[in-house]
Backbone as XML, in Angstrom:
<?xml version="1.0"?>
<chain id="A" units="angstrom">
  <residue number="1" name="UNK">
    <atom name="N" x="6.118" y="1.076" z="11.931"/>
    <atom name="CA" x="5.321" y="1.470" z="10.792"/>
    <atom name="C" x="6.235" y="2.125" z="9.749"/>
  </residue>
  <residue number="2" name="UNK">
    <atom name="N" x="5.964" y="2.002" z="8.318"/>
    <atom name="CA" x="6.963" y="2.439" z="7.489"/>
    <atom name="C" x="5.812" y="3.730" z="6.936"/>
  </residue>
  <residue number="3" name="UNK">
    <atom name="N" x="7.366" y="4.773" z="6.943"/>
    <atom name="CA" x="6.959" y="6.269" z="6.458"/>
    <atom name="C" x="6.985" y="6.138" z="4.944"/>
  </residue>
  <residue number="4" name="UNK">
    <atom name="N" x="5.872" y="6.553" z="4.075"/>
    <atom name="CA" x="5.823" y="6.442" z="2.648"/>
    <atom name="C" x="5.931" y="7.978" z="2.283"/>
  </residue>
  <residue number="5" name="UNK">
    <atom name="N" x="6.476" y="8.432" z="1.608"/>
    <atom name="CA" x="6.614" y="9.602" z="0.525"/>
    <atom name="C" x="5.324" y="9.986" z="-0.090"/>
  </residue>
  <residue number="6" name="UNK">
    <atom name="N" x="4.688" y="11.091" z="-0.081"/>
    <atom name="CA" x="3.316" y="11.302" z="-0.899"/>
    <atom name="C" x="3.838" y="12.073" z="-2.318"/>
  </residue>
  <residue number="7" name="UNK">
    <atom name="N" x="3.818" y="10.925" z="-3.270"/>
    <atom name="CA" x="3.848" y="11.592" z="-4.432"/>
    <atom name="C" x="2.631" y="11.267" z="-5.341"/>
  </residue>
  <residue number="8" name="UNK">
    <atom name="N" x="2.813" y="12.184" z="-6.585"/>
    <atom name="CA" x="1.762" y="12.229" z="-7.868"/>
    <atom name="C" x="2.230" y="10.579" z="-8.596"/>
  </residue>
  <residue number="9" name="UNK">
    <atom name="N" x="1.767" y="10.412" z="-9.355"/>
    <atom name="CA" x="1.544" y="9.108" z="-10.544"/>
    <atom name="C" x="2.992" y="9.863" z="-11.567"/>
  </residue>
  <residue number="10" name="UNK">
    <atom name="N" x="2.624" y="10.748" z="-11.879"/>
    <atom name="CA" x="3.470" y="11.317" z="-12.604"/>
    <atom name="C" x="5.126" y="11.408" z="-12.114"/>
  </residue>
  <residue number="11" name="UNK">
    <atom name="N" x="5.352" y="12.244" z="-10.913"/>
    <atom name="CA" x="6.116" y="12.300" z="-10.371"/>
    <atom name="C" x="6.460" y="10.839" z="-10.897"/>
  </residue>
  <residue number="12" name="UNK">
    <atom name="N" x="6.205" y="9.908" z="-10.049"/>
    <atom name="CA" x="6.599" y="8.315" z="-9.362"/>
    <atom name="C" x="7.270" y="8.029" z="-11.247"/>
  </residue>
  <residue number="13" name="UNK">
    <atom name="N" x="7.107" y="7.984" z="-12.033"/>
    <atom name="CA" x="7.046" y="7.592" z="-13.067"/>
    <atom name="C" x="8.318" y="8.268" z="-13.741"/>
  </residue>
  <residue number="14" name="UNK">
    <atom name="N" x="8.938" y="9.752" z="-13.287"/>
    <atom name="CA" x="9.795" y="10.763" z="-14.179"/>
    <atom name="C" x="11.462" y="10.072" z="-13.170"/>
  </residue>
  <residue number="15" name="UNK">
    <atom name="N" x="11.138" y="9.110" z="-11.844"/>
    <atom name="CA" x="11.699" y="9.232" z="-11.235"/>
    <atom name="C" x="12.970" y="7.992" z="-11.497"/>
  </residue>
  <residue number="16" name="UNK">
    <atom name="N" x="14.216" y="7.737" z="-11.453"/>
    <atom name="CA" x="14.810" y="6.734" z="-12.137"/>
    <atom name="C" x="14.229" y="5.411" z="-11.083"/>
  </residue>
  <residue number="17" name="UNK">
    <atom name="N" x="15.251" y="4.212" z="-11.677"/>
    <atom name="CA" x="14.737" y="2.989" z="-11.568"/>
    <atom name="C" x="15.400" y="3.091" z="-9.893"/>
  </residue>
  <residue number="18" name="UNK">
    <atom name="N" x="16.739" y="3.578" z="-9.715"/>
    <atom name="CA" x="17.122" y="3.514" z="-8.656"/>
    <atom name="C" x="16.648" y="4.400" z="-6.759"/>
  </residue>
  <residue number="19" name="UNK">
    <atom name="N" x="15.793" y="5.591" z="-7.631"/>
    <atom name="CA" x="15.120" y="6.455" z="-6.530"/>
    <atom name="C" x="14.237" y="5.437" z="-6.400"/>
  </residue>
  <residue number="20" name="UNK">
    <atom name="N" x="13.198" y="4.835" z="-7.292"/>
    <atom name="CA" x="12.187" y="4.010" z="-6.926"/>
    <atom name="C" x="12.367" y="2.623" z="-6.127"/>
  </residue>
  <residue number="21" name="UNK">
    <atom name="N" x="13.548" y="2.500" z="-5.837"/>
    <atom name="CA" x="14.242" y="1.391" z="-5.231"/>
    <atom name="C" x="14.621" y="1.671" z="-3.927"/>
  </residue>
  <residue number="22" name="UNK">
    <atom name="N" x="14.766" y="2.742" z="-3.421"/>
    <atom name="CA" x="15.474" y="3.668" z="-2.243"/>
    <atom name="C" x="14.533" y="4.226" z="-1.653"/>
  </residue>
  <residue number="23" name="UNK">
    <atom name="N" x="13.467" y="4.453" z="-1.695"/>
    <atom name="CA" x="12.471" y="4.898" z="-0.952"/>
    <atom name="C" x="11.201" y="4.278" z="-0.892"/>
  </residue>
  <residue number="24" name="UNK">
    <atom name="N" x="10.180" y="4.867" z="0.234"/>
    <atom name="CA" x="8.925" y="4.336" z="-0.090"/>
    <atom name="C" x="7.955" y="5.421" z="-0.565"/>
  </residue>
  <residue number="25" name="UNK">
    <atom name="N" x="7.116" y="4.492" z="-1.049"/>
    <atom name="CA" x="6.090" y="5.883" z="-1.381"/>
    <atom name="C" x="4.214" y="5.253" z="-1.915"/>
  </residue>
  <residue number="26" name="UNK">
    <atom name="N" x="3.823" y="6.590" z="-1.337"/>
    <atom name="CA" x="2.819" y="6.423" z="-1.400"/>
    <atom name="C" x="2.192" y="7.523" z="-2.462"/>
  </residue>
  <residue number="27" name="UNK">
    <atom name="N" x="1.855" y="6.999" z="-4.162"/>
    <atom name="CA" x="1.289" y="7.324" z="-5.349"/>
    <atom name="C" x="0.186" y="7.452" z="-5.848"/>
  </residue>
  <residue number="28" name="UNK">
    <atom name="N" x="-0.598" y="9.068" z="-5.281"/>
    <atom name="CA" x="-1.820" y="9.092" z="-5.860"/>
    <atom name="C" x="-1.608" y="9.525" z="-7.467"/>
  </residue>
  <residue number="29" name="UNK">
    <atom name="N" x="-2.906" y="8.694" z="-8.063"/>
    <atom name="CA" x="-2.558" y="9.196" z="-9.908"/>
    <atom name="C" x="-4.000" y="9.686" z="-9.844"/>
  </residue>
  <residue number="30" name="UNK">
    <atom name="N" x="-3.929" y="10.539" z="-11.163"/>
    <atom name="CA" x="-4.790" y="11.756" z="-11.508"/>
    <atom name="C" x="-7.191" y="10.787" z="-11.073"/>
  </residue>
  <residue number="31" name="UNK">
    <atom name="N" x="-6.681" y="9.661" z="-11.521"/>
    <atom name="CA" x="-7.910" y="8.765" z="-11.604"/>
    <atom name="C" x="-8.323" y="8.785" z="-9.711"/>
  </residue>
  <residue number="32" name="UNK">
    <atom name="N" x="-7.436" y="9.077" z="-8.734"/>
    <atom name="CA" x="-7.831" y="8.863" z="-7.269"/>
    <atom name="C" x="-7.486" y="7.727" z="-6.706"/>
  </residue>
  <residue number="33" name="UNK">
    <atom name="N" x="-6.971" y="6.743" z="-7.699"/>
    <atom name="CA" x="-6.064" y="5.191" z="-7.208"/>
    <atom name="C" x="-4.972" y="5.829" z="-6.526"/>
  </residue>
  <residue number="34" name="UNK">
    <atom name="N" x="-4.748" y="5.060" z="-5.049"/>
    <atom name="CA" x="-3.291" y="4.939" z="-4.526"/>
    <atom name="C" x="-2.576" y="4.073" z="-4.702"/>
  </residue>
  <residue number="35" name="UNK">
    <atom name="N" x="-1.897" y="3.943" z="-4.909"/>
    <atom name="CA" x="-0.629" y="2.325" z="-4.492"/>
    <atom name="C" x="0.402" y="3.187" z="-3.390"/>
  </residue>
  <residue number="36" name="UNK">
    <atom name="N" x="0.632" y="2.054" z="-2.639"/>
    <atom name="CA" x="1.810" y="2.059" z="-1.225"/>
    <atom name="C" x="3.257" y="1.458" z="-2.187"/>
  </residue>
  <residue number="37" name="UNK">
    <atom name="N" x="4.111" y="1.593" z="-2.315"/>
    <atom name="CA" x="4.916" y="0.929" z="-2.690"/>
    <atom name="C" x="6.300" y="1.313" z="-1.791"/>
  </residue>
  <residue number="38" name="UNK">
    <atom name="N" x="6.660" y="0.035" z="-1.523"/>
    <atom name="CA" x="8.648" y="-0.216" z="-0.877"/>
    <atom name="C" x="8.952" y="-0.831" z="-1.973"/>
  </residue>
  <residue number="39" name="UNK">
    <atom name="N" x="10.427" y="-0.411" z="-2.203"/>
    <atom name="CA" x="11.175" y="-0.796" z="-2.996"/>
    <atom name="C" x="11.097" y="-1.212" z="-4.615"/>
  </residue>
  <residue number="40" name="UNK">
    <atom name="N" x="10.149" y="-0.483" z="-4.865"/>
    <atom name="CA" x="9.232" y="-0.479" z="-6.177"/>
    <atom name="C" x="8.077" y="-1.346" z="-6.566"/>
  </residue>
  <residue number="41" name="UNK">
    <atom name="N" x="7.922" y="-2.119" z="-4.977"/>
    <atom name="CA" x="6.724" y="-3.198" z="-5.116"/>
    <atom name="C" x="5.687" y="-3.022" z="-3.959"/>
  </residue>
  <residue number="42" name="UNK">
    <atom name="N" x="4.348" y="-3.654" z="-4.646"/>
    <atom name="CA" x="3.064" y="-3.015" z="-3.892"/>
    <atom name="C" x="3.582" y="-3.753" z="-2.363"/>
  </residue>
  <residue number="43" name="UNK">
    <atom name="N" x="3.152" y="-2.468" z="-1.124"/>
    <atom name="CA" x="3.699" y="-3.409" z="0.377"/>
    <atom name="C" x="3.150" y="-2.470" z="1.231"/>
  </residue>
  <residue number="44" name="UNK">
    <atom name="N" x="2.268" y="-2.795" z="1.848"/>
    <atom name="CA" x="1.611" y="-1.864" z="2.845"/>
    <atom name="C" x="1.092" y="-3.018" z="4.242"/>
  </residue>
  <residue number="45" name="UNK">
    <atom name="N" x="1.674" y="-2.503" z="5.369"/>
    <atom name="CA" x="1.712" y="-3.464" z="6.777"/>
    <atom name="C" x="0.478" y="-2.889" z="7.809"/>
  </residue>
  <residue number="46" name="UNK">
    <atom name="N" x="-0.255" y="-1.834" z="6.804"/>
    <atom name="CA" x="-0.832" y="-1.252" z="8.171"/>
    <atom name="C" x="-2.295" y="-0.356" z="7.314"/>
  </residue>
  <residue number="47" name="UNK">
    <atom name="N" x="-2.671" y="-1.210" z="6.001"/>
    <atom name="CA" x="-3.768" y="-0.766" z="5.423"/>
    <atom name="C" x="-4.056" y="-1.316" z="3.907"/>
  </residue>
  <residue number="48" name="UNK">
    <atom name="N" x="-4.879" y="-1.574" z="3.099"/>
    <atom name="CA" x="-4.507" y="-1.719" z="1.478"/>
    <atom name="C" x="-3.107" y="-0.652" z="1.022"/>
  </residue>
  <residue number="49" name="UNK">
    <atom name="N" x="-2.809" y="-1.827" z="-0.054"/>
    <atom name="CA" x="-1.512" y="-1.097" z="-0.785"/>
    <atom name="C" x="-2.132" y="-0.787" z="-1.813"/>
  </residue>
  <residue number="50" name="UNK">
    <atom name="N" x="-3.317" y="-1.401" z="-2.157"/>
    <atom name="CA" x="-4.204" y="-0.133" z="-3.364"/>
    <atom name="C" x="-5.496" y="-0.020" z="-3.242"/>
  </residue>
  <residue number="51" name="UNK">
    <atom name="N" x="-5.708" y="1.182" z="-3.354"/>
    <atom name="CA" x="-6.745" y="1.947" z="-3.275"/>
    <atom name="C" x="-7.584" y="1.896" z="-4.570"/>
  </residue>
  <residue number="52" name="UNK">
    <atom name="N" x="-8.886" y="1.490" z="-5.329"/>
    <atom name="CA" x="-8.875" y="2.163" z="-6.203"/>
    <atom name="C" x="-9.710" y="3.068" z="-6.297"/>
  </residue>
  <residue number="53" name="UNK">
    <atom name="N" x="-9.824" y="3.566" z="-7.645"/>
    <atom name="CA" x="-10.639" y="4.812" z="-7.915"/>
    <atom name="C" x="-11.713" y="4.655" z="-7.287"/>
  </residue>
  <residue number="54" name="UNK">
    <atom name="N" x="-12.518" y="3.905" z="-7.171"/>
    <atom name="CA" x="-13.981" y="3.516" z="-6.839"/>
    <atom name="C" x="-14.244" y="2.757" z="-5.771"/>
  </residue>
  <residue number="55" name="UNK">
    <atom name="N" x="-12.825" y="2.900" z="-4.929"/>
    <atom name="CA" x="-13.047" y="2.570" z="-3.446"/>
    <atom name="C" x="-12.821" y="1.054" z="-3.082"/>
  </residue>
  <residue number="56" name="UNK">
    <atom name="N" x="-12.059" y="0.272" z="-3.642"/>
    <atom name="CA" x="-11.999" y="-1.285" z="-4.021"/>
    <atom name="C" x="-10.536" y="-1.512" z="-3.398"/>
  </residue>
  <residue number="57" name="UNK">
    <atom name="N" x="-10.363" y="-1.869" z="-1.962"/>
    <atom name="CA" x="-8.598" y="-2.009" z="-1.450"/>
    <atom name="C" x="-8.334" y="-3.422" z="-1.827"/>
  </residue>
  <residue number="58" name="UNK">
    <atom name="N" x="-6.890" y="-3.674" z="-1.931"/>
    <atom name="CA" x="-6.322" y="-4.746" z="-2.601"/>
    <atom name="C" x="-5.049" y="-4.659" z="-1.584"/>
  </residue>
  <residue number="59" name="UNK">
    <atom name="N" x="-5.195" y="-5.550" z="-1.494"/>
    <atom name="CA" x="-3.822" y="-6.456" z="0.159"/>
    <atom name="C" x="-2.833" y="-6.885" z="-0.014"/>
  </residue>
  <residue number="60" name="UNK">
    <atom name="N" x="-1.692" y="-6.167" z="-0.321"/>
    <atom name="CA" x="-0.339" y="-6.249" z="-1.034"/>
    <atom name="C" x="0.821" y="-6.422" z="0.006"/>
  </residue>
  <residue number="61" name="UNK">
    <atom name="N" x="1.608" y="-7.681" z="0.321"/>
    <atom name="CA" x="2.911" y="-7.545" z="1.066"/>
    <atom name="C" x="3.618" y="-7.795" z="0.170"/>
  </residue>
  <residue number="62" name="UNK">
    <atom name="N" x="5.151" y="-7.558" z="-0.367"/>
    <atom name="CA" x="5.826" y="-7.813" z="-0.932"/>
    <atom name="C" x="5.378" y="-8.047" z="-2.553"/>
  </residue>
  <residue number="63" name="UNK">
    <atom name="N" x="4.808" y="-7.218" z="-2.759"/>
    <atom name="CA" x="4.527" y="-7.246" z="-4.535"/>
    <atom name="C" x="3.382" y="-8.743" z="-4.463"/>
  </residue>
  <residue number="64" name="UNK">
    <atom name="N" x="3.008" y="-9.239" z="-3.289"/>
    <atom name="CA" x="2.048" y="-10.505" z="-3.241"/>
    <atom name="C" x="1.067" y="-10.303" z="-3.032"/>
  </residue>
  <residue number="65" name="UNK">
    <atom name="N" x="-0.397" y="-9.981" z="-3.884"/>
    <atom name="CA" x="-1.470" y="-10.142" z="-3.230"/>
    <atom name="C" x="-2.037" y="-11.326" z="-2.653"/>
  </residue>
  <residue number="66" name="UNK">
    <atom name="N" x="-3.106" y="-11.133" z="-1.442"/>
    <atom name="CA" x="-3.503" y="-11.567" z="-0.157"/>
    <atom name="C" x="-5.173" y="-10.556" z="-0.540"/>
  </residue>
  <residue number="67" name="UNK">
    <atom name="N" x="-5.751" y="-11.812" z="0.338"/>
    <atom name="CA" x="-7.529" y="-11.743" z="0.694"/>
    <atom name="C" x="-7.533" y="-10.824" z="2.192"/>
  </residue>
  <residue number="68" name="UNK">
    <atom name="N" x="-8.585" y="-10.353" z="2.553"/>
    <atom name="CA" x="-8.023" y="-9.205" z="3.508"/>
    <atom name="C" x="-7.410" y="-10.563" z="4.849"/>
  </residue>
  <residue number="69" name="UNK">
    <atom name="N" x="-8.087" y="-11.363" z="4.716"/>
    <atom name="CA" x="-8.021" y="-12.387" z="5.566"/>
    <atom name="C" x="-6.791" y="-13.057" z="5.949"/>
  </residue>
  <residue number="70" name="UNK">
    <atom name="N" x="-6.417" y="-13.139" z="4.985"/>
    <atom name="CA" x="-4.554" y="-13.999" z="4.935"/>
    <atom name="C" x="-3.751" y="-12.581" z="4.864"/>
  </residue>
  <residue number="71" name="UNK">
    <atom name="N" x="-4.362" y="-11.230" z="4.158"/>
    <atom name="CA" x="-3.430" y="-9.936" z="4.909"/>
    <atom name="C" x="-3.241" y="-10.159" z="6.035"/>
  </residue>
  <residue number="72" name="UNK">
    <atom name="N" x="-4.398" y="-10.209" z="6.876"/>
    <atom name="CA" x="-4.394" y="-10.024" z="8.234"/>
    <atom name="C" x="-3.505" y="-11.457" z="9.430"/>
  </residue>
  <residue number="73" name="UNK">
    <atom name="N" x="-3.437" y="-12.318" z="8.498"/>
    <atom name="CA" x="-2.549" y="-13.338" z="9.251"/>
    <atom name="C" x="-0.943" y="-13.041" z="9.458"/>
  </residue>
  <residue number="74" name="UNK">
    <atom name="N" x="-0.523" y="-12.574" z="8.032"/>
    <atom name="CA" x="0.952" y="-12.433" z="7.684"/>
    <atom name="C" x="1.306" y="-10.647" z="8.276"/>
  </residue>
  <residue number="75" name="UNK">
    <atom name="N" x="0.346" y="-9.972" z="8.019"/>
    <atom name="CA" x="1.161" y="-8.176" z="8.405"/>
    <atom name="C" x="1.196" y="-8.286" z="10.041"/>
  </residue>
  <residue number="76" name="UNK">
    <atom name="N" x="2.144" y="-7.476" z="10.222"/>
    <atom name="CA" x="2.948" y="-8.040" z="11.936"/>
    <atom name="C" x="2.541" y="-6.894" z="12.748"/>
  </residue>
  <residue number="77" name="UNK">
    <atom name="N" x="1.378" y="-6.389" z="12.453"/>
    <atom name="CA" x="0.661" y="-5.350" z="12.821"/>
    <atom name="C" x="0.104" y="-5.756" z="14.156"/>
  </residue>
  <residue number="78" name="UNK">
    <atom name="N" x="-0.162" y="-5.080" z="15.371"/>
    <atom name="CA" x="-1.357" y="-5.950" z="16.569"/>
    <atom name="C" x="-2.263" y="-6.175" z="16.235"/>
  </residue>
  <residue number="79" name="UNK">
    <atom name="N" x="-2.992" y="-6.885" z="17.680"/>
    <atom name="CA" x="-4.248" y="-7.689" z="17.346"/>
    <atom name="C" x="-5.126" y="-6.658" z="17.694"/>
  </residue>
  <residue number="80" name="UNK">
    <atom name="N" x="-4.713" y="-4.910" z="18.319"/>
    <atom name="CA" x="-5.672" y="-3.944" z="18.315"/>
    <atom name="C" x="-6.235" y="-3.441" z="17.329"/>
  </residue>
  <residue number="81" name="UNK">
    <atom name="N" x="-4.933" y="-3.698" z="16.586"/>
    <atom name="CA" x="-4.668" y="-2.651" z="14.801"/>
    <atom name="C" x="-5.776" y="-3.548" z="14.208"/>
  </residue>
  <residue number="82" name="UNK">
    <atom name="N" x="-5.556" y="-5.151" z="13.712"/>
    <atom name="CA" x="-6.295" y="-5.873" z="13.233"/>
    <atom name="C" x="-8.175" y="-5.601" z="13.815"/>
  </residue>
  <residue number="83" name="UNK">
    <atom name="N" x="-8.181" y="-5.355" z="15.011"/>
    <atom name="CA" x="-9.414" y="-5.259" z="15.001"/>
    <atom name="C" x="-9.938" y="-4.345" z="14.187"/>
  </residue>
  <residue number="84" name="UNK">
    <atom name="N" x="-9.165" y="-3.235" z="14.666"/>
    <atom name="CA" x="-9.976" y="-1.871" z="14.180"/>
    <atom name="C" x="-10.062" y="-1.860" z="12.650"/>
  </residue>
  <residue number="85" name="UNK">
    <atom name="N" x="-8.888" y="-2.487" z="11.882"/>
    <atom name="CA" x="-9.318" y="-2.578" z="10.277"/>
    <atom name="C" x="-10.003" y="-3.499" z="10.173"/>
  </residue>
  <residue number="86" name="UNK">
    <atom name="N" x="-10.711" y="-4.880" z="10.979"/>
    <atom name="CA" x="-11.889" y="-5.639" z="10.071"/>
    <atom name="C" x="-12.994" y="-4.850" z="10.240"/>
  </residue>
  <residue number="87" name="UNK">
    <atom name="N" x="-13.210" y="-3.627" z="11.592"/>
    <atom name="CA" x="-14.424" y="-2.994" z="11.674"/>
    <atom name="C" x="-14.649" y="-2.138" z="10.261"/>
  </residue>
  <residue number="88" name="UNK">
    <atom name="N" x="-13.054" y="-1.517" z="9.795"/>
    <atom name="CA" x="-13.232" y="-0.671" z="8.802"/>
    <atom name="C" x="-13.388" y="-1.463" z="7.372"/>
  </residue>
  <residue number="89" name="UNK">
    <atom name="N" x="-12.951" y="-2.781" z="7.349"/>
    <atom name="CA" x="-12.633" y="-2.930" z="6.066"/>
    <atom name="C" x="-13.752" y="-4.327" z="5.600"/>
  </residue>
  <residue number="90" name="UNK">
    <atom name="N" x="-14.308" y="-4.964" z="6.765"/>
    <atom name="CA" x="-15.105" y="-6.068" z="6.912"/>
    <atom name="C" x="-16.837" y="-5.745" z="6.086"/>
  </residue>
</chain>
Protein backbone atom coordinates (compact mmCIF):
# COMPACT_ATOMS: atom_id res chain seq x y z
CA UNK A 1 0.00 0.00 0.00
CA UNK A 2 1.44 3.44 -0.79
CA UNK A 3 1.85 6.02 2.20
CA UNK A 4 0.40 9.50 0.93
CA UNK A 5 1.40 12.80 2.74
CA UNK A 6 -1.76 14.72 4.18
CA UNK A 7 -1.53 18.05 2.87
CA UNK A 8 -3.82 21.37 2.32
CA UNK A 9 -4.69 22.44 -1.56
CA UNK A 10 -2.69 25.30 -0.76
CA UNK A 11 0.26 23.78 0.64
CA UNK A 12 0.30 21.17 -2.57
CA UNK A 13 0.30 24.21 -4.85
CA UNK A 14 3.33 26.65 -2.92
CA UNK A 15 5.28 23.39 -3.35
CA UNK A 16 7.94 23.21 -6.46
CA UNK A 17 7.42 21.09 -9.55
CA UNK A 18 10.12 18.75 -8.23
CA UNK A 19 8.73 18.04 -4.39
CA UNK A 20 5.47 17.27 -6.28
CA UNK A 21 7.31 14.67 -8.23
CA UNK A 22 9.10 12.98 -5.14
CA UNK A 23 6.42 12.27 -3.02
CA UNK A 24 2.93 11.15 -2.59
CA UNK A 25 0.22 12.90 -1.30
CA UNK A 26 -2.94 13.06 -0.31
CA UNK A 27 -4.70 16.97 -0.92
CA UNK A 28 -7.58 18.11 0.94
CA UNK A 29 -8.67 21.79 -0.56
CA UNK A 30 -10.68 24.27 1.41
CA UNK A 31 -14.17 22.99 -0.81
CA UNK A 32 -13.68 19.12 1.09
CA UNK A 33 -12.41 17.54 -2.44
CA UNK A 34 -9.46 15.08 -1.98
CA UNK A 35 -7.17 14.00 -4.72
CA UNK A 36 -4.50 11.00 -3.97
CA UNK A 37 -1.72 11.92 -6.09
CA UNK A 38 1.98 9.90 -6.95
CA UNK A 39 4.20 11.63 -8.76
CA UNK A 40 2.03 14.58 -9.50
CA UNK A 41 -0.70 12.39 -11.09
CA UNK A 42 -4.18 11.26 -9.83
CA UNK A 43 -3.21 7.26 -8.48
CA UNK A 44 -4.84 5.64 -5.73
CA UNK A 45 -4.59 1.40 -5.52
CA UNK A 46 -6.67 1.03 -2.56
CA UNK A 47 -9.76 3.64 -2.81
CA UNK A 48 -10.98 6.77 -5.21
CA UNK A 49 -8.15 9.16 -6.08
CA UNK A 50 -10.92 11.83 -5.87
CA UNK A 51 -13.15 12.57 -3.57
CA UNK A 52 -15.49 15.25 -4.28
CA UNK A 53 -17.04 17.89 -2.35
CA UNK A 54 -20.41 16.27 -2.52
CA UNK A 55 -19.30 12.82 -2.09
CA UNK A 56 -18.83 11.71 -5.94
CA UNK A 57 -15.33 9.17 -6.05
CA UNK A 58 -13.55 9.10 -9.34
CA UNK A 59 -11.05 5.94 -10.10
CA UNK A 60 -7.70 7.20 -10.97
CA UNK A 61 -4.47 4.84 -11.76
CA UNK A 62 -1.81 6.60 -13.30
CA UNK A 63 -3.35 10.06 -14.11
CA UNK A 64 -6.11 7.43 -16.08
CA UNK A 65 -9.53 7.48 -15.19
CA UNK A 66 -11.44 4.04 -14.85
CA UNK A 67 -15.36 3.08 -14.01
CA UNK A 68 -15.25 1.62 -10.48
CA UNK A 69 -15.48 -1.60 -12.45
CA UNK A 70 -12.33 -1.63 -14.71
CA UNK A 71 -10.69 0.17 -11.27
CA UNK A 72 -11.34 -2.90 -9.80
CA UNK A 73 -9.86 -5.19 -12.62
CA UNK A 74 -6.44 -3.29 -13.03
CA UNK A 75 -5.60 -2.11 -8.96
CA UNK A 76 -3.49 -5.19 -7.64
CA UNK A 77 -5.31 -4.89 -4.50
CA UNK A 78 -7.04 -8.58 -3.14
CA UNK A 79 -10.05 -10.11 -3.90
CA UNK A 80 -10.87 -9.41 0.08
CA UNK A 81 -10.03 -5.66 -0.41
CA UNK A 82 -12.21 -5.67 -3.69
CA UNK A 83 -15.04 -7.09 -1.90
CA UNK A 84 -15.22 -4.91 0.87
CA UNK A 85 -15.03 -1.67 -1.51
CA UNK A 86 -17.99 -2.87 -3.92
CA UNK A 87 -19.99 -3.25 -0.48
CA UNK A 88 -18.78 0.37 0.20
CA UNK A 89 -18.74 1.89 -3.06
CA UNK A 90 -21.51 -0.29 -5.12
Amino acid sequence: MIEYINISGREYFNLSYKERKAKTYCIEYHNRSIYWKVNDKLHREDGPALRSFDGICYWWLNDKLYTFEEWLEKTPISDEEKILLKLKYS
